[in-house]
C-alpha positions as CSV (number, residue, x, y, z in Angstrom):
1,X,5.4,58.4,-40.7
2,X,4.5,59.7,-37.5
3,X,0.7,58.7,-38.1
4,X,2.2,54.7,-39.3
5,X,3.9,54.4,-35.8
6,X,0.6,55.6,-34.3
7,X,-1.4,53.0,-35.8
8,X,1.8,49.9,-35.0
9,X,1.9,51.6,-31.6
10,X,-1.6,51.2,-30.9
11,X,-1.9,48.0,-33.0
12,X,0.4,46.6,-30.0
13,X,-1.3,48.2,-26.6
14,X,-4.4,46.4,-28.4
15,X,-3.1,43.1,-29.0
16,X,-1.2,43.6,-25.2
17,X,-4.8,44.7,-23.7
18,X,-6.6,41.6,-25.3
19,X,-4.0,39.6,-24.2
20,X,-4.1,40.9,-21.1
21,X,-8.0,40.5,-20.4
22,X,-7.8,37.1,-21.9
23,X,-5.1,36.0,-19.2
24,X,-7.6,37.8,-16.5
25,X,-10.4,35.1,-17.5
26,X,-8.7,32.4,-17.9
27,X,-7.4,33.1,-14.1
28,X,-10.1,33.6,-13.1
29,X,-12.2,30.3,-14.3
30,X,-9.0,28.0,-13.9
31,X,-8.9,29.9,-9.8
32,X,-12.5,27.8,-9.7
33,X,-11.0,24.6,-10.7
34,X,-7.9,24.4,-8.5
35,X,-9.7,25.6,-5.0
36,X,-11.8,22.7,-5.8
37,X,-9.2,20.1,-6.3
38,X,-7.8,18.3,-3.4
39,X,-4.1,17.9,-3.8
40,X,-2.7,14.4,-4.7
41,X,-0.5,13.1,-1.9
42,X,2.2,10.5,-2.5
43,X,1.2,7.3,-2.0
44,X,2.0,4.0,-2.8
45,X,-0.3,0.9,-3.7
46,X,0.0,-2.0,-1.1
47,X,-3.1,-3.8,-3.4
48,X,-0.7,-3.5,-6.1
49,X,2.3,-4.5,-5.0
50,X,5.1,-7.9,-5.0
51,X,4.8,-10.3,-2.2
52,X,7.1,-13.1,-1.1
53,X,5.8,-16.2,0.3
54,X,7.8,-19.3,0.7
55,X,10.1,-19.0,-1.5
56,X,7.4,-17.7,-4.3
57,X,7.1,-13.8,-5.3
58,X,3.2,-13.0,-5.9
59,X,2.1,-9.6,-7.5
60,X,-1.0,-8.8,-6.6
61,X,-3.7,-7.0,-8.4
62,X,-6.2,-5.1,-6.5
63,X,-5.1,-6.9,-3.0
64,X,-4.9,-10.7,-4.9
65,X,-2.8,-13.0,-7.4
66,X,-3.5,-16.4,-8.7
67,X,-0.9,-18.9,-10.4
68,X,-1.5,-22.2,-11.4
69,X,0.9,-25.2,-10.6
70,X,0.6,-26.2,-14.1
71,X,-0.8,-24.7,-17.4
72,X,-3.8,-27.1,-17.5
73,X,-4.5,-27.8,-13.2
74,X,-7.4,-26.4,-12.1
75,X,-5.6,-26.4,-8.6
76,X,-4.4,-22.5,-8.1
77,X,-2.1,-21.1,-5.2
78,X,-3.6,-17.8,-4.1
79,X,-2.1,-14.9,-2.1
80,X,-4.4,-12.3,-1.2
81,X,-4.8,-9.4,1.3
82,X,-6.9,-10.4,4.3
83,X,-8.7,-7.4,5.7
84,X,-7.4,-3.7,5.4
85,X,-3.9,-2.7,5.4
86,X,-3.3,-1.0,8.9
87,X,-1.0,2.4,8.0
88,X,1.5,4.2,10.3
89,X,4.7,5.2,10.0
90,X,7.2,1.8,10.7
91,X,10.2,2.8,9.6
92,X,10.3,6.2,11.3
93,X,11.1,8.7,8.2
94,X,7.7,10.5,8.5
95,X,5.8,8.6,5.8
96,X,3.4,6.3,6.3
97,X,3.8,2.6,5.7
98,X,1.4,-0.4,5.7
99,X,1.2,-3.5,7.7
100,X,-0.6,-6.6,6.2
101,X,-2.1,-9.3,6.7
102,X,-2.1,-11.9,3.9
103,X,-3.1,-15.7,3.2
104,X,-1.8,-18.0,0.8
105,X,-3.7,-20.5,-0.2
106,X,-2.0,-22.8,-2.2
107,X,-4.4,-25.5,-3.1
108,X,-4.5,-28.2,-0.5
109,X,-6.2,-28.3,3.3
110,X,-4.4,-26.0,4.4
111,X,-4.7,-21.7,4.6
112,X,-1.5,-20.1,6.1
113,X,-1.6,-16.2,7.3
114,X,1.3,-14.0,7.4
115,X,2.2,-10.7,8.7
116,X,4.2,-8.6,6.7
117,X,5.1,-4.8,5.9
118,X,5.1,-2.3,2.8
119,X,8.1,0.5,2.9
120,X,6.9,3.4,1.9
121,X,9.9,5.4,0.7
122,X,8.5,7.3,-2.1
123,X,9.4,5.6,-5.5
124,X,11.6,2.6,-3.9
125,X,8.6,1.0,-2.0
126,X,8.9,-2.4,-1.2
127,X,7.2,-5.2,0.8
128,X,9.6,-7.1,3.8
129,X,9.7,-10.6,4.4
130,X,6.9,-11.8,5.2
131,X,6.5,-14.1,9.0
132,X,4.4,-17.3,9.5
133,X,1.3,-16.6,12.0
134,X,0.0,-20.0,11.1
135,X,-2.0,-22.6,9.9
136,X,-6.3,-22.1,9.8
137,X,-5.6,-19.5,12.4
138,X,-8.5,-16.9,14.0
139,X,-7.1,-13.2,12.4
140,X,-8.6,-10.8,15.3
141,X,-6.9,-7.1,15.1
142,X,-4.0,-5.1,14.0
143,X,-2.4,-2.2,15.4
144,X,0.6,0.2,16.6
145,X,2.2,-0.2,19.7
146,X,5.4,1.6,20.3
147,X,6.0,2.1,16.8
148,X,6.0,-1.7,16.1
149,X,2.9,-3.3,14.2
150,X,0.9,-5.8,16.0
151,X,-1.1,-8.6,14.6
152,X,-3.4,-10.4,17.4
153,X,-5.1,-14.0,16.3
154,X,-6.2,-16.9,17.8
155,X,-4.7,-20.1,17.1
156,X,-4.6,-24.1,18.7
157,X,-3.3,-25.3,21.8
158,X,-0.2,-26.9,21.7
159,X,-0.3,-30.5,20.5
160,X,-4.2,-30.0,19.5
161,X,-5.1,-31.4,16.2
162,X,-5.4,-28.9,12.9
163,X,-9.0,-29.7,12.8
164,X,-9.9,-28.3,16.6
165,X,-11.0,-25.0,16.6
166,X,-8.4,-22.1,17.4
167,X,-9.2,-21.3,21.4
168,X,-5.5,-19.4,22.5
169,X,-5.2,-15.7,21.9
170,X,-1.6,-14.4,20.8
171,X,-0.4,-11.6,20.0
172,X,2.4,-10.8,17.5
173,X,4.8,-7.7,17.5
174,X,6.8,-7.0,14.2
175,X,9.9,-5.3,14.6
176,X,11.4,-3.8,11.1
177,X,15.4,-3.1,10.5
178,X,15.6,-0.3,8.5
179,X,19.7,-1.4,7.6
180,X,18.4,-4.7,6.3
181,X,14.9,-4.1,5.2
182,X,13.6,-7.6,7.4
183,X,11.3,-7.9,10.2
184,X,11.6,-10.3,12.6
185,X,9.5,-10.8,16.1
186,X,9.8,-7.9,18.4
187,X,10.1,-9.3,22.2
188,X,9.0,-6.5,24.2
């Protein structure tokens, strides 16, 4: 009997050994792969996300959407992303959001820009309303100033015709409500 238990006995430090030594090397190789990887952060897909433009909800894919005024007109309204997405934290929770600037072109002379912001807040993201820079406007730059996004473009002179050149530099600041979710113009 004694020399049965023996055998079991040691039968089970062997099996706990290999197991053991098998759990060292697979450490060991995995230890490689995850000093390697580069941790994925949270982030949320402003190319990828719904828009809403006159009245009309767009959702883009890869920064553009298309949709036809009728299943057989050639004539599409387009939204897309112009430039890159400016990020920063707009909504002061310690994420970072996006402002945007996008153009709708909806199929006649004219090519409207808007400024408008993504809310990051992990898996409720959602794009704001978005305000009318204007008609066949000059986009210049974007940036932050005082927490507020700022979109600067150059657009006509009053009472110039659509078809003169933009010639008068403005500048845009975007202040967000974070109780209502809107943006509206920020008068410093």
């Amino acid at each position: 009997m004694k020399k049965t238990i023996f055998i079991i006995g040691g039968s089970i430090v062997a099996v706990v050994v290999i197991i053991a030594i098998i759990g060292v090397v697979y450490f060991q190789l995995t230890k490689k792969d995850r000093e390697n990887t580069i941790p994925v952060l949270s982030v949320f897909d402003v190319l990828n996300m719904s828009y809403s433009v006159g009245g009309e909800t767009f959702t883009l894919v890869n920064g553009k959407a298309e949709k036809a005024y009728t299943p057989d007109s050639a004539t599409k309204n387009t939204l897309s992303i112009f430039g890159q997405p400016l990020y920063a934290d707009l909504d002061e929770d310690g994420d970072e959001d996006a402002a945007l600037l996008i153009v709708n072109d909806p199929g006649g002379s004219g090519t409207f820009y808007y400024a408008v912001l993504a809310i990051n807040n992990g898996n409720a993201s959602f794009t704001t309303n978005a305000l009318l820079l204007g008609d066949r406007i000059a986009p210049q730059t974007m940036g932050i100033d005082q927490g507020h996004a700022l979109f600067n473009y150059v657009e006509r002179n009053a009472g110039e015709p659509i078809t003169t050149r933009p010639s008068m530099g403005k500048s845009l600041w975007i202040n967000y409500n974070p109780q209502t979710g809107v943006i509206s113009e920020w008068v410093k």
